[in-house]
C-alpha positions in Angstrom: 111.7 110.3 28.2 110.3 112.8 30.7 107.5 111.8 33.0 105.6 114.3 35.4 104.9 113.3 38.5 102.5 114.8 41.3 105.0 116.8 44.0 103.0 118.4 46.0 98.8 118.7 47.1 96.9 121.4 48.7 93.0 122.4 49.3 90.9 124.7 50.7 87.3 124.6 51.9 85.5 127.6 53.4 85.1 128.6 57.2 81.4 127.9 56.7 79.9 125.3 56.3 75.9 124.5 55.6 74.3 121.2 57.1 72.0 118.9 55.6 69.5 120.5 59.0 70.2 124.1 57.5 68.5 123.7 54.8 65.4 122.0 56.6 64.7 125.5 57.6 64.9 127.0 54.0 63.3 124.9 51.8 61.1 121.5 51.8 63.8 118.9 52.1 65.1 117.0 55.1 68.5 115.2 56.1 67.3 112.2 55.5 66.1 112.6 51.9 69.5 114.4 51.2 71.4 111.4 52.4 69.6 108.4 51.1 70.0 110.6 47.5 73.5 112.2 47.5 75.4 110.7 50.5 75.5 114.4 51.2 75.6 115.5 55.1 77.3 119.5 54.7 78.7 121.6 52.1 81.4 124.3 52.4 79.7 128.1 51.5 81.8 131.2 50.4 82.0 134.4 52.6 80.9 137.3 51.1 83.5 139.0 49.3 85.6 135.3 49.0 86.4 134.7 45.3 87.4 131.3 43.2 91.1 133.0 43.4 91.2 133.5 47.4 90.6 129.9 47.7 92.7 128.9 44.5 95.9 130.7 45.9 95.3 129.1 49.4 95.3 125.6 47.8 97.9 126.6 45.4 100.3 127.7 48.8 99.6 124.7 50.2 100.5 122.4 47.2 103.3 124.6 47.3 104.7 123.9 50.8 104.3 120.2 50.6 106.4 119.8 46.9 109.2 122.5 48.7 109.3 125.0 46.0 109.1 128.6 45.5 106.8 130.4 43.2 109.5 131.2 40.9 110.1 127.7 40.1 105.9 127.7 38.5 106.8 127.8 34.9 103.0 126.8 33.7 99.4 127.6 35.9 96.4 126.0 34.6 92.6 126.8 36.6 90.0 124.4 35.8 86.7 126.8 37.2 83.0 127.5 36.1 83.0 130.2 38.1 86.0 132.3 37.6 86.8 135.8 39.1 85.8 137.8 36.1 84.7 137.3 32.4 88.6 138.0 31.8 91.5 138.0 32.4 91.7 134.2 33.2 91.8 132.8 37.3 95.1 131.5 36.5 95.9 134.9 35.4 95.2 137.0 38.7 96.9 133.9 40.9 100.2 134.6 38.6 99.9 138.0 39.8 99.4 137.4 43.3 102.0 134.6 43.2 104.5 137.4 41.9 104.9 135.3 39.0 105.8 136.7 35.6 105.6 135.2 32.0 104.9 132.2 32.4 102.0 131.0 30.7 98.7 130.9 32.4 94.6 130.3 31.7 91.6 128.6 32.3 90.0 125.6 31.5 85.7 125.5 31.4 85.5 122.2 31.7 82.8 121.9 34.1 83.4 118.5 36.9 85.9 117.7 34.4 87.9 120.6 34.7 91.1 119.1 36.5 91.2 116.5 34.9 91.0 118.4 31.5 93.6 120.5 33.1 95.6 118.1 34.3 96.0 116.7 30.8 97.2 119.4 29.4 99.6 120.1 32.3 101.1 116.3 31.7 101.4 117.2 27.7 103.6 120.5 28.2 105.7 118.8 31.0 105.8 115.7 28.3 107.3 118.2 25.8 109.6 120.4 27.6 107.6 123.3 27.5 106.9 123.0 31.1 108.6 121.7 34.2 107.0 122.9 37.2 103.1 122.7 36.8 100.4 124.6 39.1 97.4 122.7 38.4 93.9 123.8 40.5 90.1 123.6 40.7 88.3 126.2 42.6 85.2 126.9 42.3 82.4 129.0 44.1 78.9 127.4 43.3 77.2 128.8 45.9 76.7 132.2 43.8 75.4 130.2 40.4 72.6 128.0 42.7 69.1 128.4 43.2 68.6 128.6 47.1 65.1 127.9 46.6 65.3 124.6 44.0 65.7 121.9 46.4 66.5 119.6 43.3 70.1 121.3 43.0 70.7 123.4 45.9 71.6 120.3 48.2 74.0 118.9 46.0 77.0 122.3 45.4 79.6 123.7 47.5 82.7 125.8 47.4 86.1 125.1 47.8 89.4 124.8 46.2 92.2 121.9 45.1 95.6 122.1 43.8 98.6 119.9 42.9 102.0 121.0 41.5 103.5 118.6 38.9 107.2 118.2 38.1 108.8 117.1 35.5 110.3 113.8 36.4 112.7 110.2 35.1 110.1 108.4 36.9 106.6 107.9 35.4 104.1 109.6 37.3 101.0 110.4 35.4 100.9 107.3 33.2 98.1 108.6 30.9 95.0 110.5 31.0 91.9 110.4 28.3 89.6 113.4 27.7 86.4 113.6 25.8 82.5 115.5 25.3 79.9 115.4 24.1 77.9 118.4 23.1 74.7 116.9 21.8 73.8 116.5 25.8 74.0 120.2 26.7 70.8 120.8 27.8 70.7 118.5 30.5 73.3 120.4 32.6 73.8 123.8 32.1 73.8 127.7 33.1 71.1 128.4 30.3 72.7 132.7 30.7 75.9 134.5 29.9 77.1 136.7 28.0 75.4 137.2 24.5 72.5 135.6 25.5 70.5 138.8 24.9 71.3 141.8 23.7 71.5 143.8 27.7 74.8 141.5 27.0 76.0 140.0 30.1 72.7 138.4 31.8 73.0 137.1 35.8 69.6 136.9 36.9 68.4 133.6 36.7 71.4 132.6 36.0 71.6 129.2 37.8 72.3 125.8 37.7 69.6 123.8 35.9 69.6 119.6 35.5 67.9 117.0 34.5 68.7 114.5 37.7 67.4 111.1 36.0 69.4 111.5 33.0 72.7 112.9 34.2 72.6 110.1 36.5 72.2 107.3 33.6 74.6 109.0 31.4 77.5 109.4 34.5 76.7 105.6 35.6 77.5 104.4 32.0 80.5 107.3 31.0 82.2 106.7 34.6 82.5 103.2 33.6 83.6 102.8 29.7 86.5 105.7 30.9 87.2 103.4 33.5 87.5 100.3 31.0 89.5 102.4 28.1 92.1 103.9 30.5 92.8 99.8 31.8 92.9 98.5 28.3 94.9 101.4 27.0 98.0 101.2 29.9 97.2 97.0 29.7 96.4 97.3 33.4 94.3 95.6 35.3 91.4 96.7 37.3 92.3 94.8 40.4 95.8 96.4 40.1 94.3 100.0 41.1 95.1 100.8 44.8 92.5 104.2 45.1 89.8 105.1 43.0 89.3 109.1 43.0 86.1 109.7 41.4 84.9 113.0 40.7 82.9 113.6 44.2 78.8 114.4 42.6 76.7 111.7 44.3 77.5 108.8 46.4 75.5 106.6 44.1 77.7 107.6 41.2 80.7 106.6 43.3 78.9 103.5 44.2 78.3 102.2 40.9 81.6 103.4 39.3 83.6 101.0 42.0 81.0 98.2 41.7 81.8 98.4 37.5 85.7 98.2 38.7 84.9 95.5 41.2 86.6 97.6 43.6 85.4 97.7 47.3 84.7 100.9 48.9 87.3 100.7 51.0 89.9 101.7 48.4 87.4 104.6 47.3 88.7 108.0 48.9 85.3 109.6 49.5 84.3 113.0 50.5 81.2 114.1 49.0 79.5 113.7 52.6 81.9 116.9 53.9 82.1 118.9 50.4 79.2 118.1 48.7 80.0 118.4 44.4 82.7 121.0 44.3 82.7 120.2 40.4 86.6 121.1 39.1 87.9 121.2 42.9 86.2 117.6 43.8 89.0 115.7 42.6 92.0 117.5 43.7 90.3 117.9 47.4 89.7 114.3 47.6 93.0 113.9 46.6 94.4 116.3 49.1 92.5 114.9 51.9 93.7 110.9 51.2 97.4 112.2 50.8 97.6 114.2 54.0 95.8 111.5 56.2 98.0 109.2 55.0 95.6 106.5 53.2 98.0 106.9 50.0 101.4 106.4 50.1 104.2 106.7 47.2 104.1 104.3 44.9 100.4 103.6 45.0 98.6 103.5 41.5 95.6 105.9 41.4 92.4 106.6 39.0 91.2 109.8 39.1 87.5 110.0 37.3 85.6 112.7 36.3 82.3 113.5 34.4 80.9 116.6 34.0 78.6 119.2 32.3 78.9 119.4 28.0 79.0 116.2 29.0 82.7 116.1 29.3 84.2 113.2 30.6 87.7 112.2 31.3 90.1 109.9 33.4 93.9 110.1 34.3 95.9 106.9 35.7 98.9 108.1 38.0 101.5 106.1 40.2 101.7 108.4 42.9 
């Protein structure tokens, strides 16, 4: 049977970076309120001009590098982005062209936070197949330019930034499953209430910001994080005490918290990074990834559970011996 496996991991996070004290002098919050909330101390901003692809093919190179292949050995590129370069063609689209890739197929995935994951599912299933062997998987987004700088309720809690992983097709099992799901009925509660079609000037963008209901995204993520959790154990017959890192999808430090306390896990085999990326939604979990890989708190061999909950809601786990 063929497996895929996880070859290579690369990020990118912009040059600048906004501190809990910035914001102080823009808006009615302080660093103490942002941390005893979020766990959030800085977020990584955009520079004018920087687009979810700049930072997608920078993580993309990197992944790149550390798996030792060329770009003409990508045979599949999947983007998982909110916040893509244009309404079309697809992210994945304009990073096959600036790859210098041709044919292959590549798109998007809206999947909000859940995006990589989502995406990294679908990778797993083509390599599973044969349709794929070489996999470019990312998440990149740019939330900066969908958040209100003036609502203190969301603006401390986005950034920017960009993760990547290239998976192989492999005689080892690597990605040992992965579960996706949604959820429509909670739309409201998380959403960009404008787009395109929402009136008929067509394409509408101002206003158009991130809106949430804190309280109940909270409950629901508390509760979703941890039945994934339980059905991706049950499924592979695993158990929890058997997972060496948790990768959660990086929104809140009390989300993190309370996903590891459900698994009984101690934080010190939770790769954490919300404090230096803030929620970087689709890119969280591939730059948490990045960042435990390259300082060498996982090794080969390790078993990982990647989490993720997101806007729609969508929700979705993927187990992986690394």
């Amino acid at each position: 049977m063929t497996y895929s496996r996880i070859a290579g991991t690369g990020a990118y996070l912009p040059e600048k970076v906004v501190a809990n004290k910035d914001l102080e002098k823009s808006m009615e919050t302080s660093d103490e309120w942002i941390r005893e909330r979020t766990g959030i101390c800085r977020r990584h901003i955009a520079a004018d001009g920087e687009t979810c692809s700049d930072m997608a093919l920078a993580a993309a190179r990197q992944a790149m590098e550390m798996a030792e292949i060329e770009a003409t050995a990508i045979d599949l590129i999947i983007v998982g982005t909110v916040t893509p370069d244009k309404l079309f063609p697809s992210t994945a689209c304009i990073i096959q062209r600036r790859l210098g890739i041709h044919g292959c197929p590549a798109f998007d995935i809206q999947a909000a936070c859940s995006g990589f994951v989502y995406a990294l599912d679908v990778a797993n299933r083509q390599i599973q197949t044969g349709a794929a062997t070489t996999a470019l998987v990312i998440g990149s987004e740019v939330l900066s330019r969908i958040t209100d700088w003036e609502d203190r309720g969301t603006a401390v809690l986005f950034g920017d930034g960009a993760g990547a992983v290239i998976l192989q097709a492999s005689d080892e099992q690597g990605i040992i499953s992965t579960h996706i799901h949604s959820d429509g009925q909670y739309e409201d509660l998380l959403h960009v209430p404008q787009g395109f079609g929402t009136s008929s000037d067509g394409l509408r963008t101002e206003g158009a910001f991130i809106q949430m209901d804190g309280n109940a995204v909270f409950r629901r993520a508390v509760a979703t994080l941890g039945s994934i959790a339980r059905e991706t154990l049950a499924g592979n017959g695993i158990d929890k005490h058997d997972i060496d890192w948790l990768i959660p999808h990086q929104a809140n430090l009390r989300i993190i918290s309370a996903a590891a306390k459900k698994l009984d896990l101690s934080m010190d085999h939770v790769v954490v990074t919300v404090d230096e990326h803030a929620n970087t939604s689709s890119a969280s979990i591939p730059l948490a990834l990045n960042t435990a890989v390259r300082d060498g708190r996982i090794q080969r061999g390790q078993l990982l559970l990647f989490e993720a909950f997101g806007a729609g809601f969508t929700w979705g786990s993927a187990l992986i011996r690394f």
